[in-house]
N, C-alpha and C positions, 0 to 999 in steps of 0.2 A: 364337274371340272373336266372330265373326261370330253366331254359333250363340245365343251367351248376351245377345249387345247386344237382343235384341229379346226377353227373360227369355218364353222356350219352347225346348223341343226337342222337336221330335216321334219317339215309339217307334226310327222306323225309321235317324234320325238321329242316337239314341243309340246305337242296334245296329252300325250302319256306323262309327262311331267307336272304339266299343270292337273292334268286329272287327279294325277298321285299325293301333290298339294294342296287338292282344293278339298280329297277326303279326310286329308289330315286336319287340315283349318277347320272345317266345318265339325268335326267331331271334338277338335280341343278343348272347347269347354266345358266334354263331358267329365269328370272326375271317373276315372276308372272303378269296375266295381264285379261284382260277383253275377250279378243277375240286370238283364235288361241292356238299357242304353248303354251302361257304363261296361257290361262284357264284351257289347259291338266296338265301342271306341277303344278298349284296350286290344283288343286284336287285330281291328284297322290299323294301329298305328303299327304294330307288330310285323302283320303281314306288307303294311307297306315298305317299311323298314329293310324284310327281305328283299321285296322287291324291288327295290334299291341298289343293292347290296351284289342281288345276281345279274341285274343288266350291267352294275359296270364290270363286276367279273364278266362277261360279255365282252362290254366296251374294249376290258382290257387284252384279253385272247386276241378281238378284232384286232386288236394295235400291233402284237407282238408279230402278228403271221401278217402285219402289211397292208390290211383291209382299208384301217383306218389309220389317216397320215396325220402328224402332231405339228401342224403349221404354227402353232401358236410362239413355239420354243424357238423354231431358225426366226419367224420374223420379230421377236423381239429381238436377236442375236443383231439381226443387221439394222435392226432403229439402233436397239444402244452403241452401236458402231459408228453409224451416220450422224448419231444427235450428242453422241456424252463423247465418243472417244477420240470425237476430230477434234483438231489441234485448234485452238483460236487462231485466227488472223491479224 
């Protein structure tokens, strides 16, 4: 959400996102387990989960100190003003 509130994603942001999903998809059909396939899949999803977790603690630092701008909130602000809040004719 973080990603889409400010309507960009840059290449690389996509790249790391879909990578981040395509490890987890491809491992979910392992049943988590003590030894083998199932210790790799229970700790990918783990460790992707982190990984997750600290880019938008990231994202959200980015926001706070102005890096990153939250376009998504003013331009919903001014459709719903232009489409719901004007008066009929």
């Amino acid at each position: 959400m973080l990603f889409l509130a400010n309507m960009e994603l840059a290449w690389w942001e996509a790249l790391v996102l879909f990578l981040l999903w395509f490890v987890q998809f491809a491992l979910s059909p392992i049943a988590p387990s003590d030894t083998g396939l199932g210790f790799l899949s229970h700790h990918v999803r783990l460790w992707s989960t982190w990984a997750y977790l600290i880019w938008a603690g990231f994202e959200f630092v980015r926001i706070l100190f102005g890096r990153r701008h939250l376009k998504a909130f003013r331009l919903f602000g001014a459709i719903w003003k232009e489409r719901v809040m004007k008066s009929p004719t």
